[in-house]
C-alpha positions in Angstrom: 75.9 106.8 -11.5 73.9 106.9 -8.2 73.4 102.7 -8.8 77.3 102.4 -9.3 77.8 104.0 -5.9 75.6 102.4 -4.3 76.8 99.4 -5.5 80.1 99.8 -4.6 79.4 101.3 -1.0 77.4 98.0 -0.8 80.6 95.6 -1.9 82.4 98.1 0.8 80.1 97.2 3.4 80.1 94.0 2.8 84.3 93.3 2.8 83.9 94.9 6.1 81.6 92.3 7.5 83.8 89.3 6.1 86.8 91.3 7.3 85.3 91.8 10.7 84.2 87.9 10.6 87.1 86.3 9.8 89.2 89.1 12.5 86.8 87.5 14.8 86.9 84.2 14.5 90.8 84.4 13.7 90.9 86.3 17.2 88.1 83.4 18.8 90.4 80.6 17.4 93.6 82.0 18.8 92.2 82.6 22.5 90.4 79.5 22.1 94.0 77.1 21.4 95.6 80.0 24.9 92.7 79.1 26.5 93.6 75.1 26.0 97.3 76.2 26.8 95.9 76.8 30.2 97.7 80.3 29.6 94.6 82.0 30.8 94.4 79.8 34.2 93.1 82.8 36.4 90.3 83.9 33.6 89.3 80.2 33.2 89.3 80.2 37.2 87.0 83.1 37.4 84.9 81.4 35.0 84.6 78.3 36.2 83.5 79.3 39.4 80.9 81.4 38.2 79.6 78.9 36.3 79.9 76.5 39.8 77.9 79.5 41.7 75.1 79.7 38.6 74.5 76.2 38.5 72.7 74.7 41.5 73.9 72.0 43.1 72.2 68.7 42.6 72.0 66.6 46.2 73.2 63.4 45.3 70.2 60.1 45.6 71.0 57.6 47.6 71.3 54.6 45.9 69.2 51.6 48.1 70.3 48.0 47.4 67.5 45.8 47.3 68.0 42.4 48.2 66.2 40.0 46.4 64.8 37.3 48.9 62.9 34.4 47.7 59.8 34.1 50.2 58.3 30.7 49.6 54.2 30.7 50.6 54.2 27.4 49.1 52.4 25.4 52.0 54.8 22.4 53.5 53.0 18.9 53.0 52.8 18.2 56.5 51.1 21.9 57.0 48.5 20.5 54.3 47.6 17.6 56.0 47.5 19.1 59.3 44.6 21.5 58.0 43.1 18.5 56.7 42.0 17.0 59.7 41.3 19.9 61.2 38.6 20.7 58.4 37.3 17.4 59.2 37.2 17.9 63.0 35.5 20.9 62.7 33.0 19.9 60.1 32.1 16.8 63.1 31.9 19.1 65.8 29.4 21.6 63.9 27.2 18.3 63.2 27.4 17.3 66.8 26.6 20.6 67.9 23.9 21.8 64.7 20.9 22.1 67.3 22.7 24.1 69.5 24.1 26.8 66.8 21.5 29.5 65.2 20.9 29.2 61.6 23.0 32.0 60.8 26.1 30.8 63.1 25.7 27.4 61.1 25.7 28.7 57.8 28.9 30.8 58.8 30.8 28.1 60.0 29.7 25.8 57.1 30.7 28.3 54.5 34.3 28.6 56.3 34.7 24.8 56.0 33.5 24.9 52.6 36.4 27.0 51.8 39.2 24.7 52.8 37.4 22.4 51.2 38.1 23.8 47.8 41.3 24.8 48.6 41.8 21.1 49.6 40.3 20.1 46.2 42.2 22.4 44.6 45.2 20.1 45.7 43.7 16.9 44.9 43.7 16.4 48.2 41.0 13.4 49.8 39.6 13.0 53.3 38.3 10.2 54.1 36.4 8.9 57.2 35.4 5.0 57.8 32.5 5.9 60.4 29.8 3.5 59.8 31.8 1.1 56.9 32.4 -2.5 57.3 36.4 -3.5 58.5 38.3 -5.8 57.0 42.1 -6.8 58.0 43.7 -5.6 54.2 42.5 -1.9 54.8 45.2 0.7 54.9 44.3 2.6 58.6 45.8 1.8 62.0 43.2 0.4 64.7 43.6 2.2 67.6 41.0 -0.8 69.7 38.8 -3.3 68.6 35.3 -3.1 71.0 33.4 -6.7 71.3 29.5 -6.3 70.7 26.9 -9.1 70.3 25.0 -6.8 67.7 27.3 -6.7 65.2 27.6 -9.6 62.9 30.6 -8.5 61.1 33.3 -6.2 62.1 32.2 -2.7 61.6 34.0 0.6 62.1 32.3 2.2 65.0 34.6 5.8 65.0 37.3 7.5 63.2 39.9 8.9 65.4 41.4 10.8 62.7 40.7 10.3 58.7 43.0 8.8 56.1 44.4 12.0 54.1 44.6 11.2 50.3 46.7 13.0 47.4 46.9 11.9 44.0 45.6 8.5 45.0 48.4 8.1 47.6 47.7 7.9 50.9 49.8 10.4 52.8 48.5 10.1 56.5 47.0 6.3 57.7 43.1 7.2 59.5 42.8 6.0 63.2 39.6 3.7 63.9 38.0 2.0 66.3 36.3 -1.4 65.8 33.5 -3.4 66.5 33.2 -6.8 66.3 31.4 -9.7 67.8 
């Protein structure tokens, strides 16, 4: 008899709970569709701003635009050619002064030439200087003066002014020369 009771305080207990459950969620559900009826505007007020004061406010991030601006460090032809001479110029004037430079001074500069070099080579870009070569009228330089000596038996090219600048086996600047000739 003690097991029946048990039981059915058990089964009591239990119908409670449900009952209880469903009182609450009955009750939950009705507030809930009030609530959505705006009915309970100064509760949801007070709410809300408690909620508002709890939560911490965020500072907004500026947003930065970026502009996106093509930089082109593309070299111009006419910048290439220009630094073309100059290697040669410079690679003259360290042979016409050599004695005069220290070894270390020498090897500097020649290593700084050697460097636009390659970056010339790298182009397939040519210099080219006549200085000592043998002149003929079909060759593609202008002559800046032709110089009469009895030594020379056929025209020679005593000096470039400025060397023939080559690219892809075009020539993009015309050397300068002087000539002898008897």
């Amino acid at each position: 008899m003690a097991a029946v009771h048990s039981q059915a305080v058990f089964i009591v207990f239990l119908i409670l709970i449900v009952d209880s459950a469903a009182f609450i969620l009955l009750g939950g559900y009705y507030l809930y569709q009030q609530w959505q009826k705006d009915k309970f505007a100064s509760i949801k007020g007070f709410f809300n701003t408690k909620v508002q004061k709890v939560t911490p406010e965020v500072p907004e991030i500026p947003v930065i635009q970026q502009k996106v601006i093509f930089v082109d460090l593309s070299p111009k032809s006419a910048d290439i050619v220009e630094l073309a001479v100059e290697v040669w110029r410079i690679k003259n004037r360290i042979t016409s002064v050599g004695g005069s430079l220290t070894d270390i001074q020498r090897r500097g500069l020649e290593s700084s030439i050697q460097k636009f070099a390659k970056f010339l080579d790298r182009n397939d870009i040519k210099i080219t200087d006549y200085t000592g070569q043998k002149y003929n009228e079909g060759m593609n330089v202008d002559v800046i003066s032709f110089e009469k000596s009895d030594n020379v038996k056929t025209p020679m090219i005593k000096e470039t002014v400025e060397p023939s600048i080559v690219c892809k086996d075009h020539i993009i600047k015309r050397g300068k020369i002087i000539v002898i000739n008897n």
